[in-house]
N, CA, C and O atoms as a GROMACS GRO file, in nm:
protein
  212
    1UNK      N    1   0.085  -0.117   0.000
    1UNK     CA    2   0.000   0.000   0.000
    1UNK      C    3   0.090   0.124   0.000
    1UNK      O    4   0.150   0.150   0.104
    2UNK      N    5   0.109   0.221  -0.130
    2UNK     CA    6   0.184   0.314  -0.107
    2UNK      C    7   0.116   0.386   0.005
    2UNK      O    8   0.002   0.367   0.050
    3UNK      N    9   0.221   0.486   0.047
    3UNK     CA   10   0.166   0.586   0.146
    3UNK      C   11   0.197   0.742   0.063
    3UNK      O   12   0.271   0.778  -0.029
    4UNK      N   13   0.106   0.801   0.143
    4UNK     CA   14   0.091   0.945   0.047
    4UNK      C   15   0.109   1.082   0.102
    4UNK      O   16   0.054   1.188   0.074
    5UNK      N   17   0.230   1.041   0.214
    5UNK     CA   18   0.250   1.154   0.293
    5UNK      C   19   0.368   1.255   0.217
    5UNK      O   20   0.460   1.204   0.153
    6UNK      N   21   0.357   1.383   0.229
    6UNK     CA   22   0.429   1.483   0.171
    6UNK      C   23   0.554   1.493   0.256
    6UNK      O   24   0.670   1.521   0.225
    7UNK      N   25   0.505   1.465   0.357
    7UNK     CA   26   0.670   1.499   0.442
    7UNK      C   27   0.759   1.384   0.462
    7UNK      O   28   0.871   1.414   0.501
    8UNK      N   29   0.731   1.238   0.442
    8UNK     CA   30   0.782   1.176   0.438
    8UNK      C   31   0.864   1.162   0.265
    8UNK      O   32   0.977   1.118   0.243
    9UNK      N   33   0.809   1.190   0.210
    9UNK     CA   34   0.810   1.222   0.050
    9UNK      C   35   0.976   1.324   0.042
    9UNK      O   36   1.082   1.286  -0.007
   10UNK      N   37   0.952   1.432   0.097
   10UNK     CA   38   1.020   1.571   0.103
   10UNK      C   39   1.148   1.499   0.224
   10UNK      O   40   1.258   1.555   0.227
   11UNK      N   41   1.124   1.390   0.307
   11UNK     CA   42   1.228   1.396   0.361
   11UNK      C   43   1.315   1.318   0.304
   11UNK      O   44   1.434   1.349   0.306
   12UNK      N   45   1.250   1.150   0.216
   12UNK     CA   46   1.334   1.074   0.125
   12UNK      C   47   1.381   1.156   0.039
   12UNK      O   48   1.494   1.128   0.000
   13UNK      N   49   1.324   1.270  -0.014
   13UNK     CA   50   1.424   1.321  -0.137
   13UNK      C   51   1.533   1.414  -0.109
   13UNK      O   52   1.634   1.422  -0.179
   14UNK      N   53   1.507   1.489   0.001
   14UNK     CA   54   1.642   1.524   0.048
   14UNK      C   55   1.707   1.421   0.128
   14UNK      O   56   1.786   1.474   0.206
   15UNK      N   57   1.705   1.336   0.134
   15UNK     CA   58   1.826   1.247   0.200
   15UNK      C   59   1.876   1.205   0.078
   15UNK      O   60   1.999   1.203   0.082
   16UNK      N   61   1.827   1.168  -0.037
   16UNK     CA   62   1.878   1.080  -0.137
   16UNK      C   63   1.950   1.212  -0.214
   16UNK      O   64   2.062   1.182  -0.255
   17UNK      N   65   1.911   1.351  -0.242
   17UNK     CA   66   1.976   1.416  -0.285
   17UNK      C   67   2.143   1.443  -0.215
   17UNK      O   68   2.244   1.473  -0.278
   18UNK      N   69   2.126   1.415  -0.035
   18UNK     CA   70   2.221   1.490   0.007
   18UNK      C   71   2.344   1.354   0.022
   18UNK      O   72   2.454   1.359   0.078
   19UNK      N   73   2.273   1.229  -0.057
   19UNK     CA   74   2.348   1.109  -0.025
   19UNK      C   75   2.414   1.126  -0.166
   19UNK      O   76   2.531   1.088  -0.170
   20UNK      N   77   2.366   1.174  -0.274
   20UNK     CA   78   2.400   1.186  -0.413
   20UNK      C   79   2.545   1.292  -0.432
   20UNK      O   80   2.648   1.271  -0.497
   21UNK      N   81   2.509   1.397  -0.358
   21UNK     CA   82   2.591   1.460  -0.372
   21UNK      C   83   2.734   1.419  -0.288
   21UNK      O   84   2.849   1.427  -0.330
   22UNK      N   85   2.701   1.386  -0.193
   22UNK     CA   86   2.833   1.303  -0.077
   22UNK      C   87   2.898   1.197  -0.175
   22UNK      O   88   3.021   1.201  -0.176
   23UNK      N   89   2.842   1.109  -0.254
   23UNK     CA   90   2.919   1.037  -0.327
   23UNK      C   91   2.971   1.086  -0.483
   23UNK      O   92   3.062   1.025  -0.538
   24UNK      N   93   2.922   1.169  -0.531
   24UNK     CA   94   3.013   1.256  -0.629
   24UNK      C   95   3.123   1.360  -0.568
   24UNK      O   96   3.206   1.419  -0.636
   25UNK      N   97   3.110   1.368  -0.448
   25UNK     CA   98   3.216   1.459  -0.423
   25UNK      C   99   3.313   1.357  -0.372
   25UNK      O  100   3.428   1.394  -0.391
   26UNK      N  101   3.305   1.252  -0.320
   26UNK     CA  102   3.384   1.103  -0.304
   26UNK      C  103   3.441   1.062  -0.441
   26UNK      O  104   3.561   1.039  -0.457
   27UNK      N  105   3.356   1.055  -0.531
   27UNK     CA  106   3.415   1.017  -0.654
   27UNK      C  107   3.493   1.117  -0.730
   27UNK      O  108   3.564   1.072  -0.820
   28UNK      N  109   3.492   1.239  -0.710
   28UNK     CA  110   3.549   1.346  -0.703
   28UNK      C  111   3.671   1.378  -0.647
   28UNK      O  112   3.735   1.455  -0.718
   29UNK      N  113   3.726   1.345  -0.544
   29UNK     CA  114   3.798   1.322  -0.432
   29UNK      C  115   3.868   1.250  -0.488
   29UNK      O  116   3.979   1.291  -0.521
   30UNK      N  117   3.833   1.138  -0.515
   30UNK     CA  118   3.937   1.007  -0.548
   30UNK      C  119   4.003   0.959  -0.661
   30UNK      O  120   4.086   0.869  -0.666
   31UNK      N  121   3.928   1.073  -0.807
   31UNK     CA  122   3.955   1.056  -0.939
   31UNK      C  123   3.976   1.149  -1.010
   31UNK      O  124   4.023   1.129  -1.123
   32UNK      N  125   3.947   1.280  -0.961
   32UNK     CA  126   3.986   1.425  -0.977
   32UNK      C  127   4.153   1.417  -1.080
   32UNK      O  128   4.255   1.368  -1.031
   33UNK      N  129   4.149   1.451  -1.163
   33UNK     CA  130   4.272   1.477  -1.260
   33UNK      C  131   4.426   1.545  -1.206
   33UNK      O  132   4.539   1.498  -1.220
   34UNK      N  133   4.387   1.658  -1.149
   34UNK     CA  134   4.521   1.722  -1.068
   34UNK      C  135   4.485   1.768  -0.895
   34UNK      O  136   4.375   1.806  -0.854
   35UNK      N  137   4.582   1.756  -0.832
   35UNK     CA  138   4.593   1.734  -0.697
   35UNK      C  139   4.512   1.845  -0.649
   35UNK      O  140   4.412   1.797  -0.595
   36UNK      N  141   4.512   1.990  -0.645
   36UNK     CA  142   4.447   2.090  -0.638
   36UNK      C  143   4.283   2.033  -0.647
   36UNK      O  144   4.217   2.042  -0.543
   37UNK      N  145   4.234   1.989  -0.740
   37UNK     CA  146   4.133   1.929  -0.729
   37UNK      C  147   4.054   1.888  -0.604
   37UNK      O  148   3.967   1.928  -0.527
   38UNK      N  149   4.142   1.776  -0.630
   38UNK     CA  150   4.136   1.654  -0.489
   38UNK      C  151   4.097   1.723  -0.401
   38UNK      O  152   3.986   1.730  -0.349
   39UNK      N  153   4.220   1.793  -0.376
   39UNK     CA  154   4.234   1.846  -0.200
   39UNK      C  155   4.127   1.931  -0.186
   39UNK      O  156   4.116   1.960  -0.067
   40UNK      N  157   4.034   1.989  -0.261
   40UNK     CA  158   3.936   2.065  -0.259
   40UNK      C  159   3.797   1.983  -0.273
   40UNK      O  160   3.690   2.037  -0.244
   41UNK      N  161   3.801   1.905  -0.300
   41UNK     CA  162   3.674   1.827  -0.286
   41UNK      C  163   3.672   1.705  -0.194
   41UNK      O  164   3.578   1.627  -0.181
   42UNK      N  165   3.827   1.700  -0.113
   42UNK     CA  166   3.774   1.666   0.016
   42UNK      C  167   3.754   1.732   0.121
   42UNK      O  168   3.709   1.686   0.226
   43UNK      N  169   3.796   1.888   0.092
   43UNK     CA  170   3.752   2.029   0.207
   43UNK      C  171   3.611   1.993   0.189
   43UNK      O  172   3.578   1.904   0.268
   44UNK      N  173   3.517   2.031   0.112
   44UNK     CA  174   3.441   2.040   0.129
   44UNK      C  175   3.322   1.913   0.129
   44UNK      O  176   3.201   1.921   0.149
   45UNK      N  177   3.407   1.797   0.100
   45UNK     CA  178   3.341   1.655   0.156
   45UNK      C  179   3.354   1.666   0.321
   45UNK      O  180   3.258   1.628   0.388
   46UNK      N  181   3.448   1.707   0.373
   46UNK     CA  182   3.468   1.693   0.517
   46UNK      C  183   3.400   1.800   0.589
   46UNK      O  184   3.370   1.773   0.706
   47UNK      N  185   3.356   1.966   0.524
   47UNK     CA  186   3.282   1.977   0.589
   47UNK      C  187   3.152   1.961   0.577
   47UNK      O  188   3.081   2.007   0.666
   48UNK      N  189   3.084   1.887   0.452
   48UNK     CA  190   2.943   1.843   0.488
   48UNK      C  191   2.941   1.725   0.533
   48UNK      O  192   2.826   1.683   0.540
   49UNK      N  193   3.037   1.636   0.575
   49UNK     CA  194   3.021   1.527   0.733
   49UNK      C  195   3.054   1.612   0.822
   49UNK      O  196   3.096   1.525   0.898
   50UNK      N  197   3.070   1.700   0.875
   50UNK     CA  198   3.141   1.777   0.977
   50UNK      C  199   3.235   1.799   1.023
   50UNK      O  200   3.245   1.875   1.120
   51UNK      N  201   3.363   1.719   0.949
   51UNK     CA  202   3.464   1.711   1.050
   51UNK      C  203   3.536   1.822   0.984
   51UNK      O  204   3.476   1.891   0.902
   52UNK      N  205   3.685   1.850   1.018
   52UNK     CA  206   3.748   1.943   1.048
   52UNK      C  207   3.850   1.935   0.894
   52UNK      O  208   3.941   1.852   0.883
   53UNK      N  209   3.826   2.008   0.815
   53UNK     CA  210   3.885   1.972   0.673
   53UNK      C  211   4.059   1.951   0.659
   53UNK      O  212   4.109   1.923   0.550
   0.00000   0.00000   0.00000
């Protein structure tokens, strides 16, 4: 039986958006062409987990 709630709706899609973006900036991180890159898309991978870049 689907369910037809809006906020449950609005909360799966921002989690899946904010899970989407965490793993392109991972894949980003790890395959990035020149080092400058890298090191910049794990600043800002580390601070949307929180930790300390």
């Amino acid at each position: 039986m689907p369910t037809r709630d809006p906020a449950a709706l609005a909360l799966a899609t921002s989690a899946a958006g904010y899970l989407l973006t965490l793993t392109a900036l991972a894949i980003t991180a790890i395959a990035a062409p020149t080092p400058a890159r890298r090191r910049e898309a794990r600043t800002v991978l580390a601070l949307l987990l929180n930790r300390r870049p």
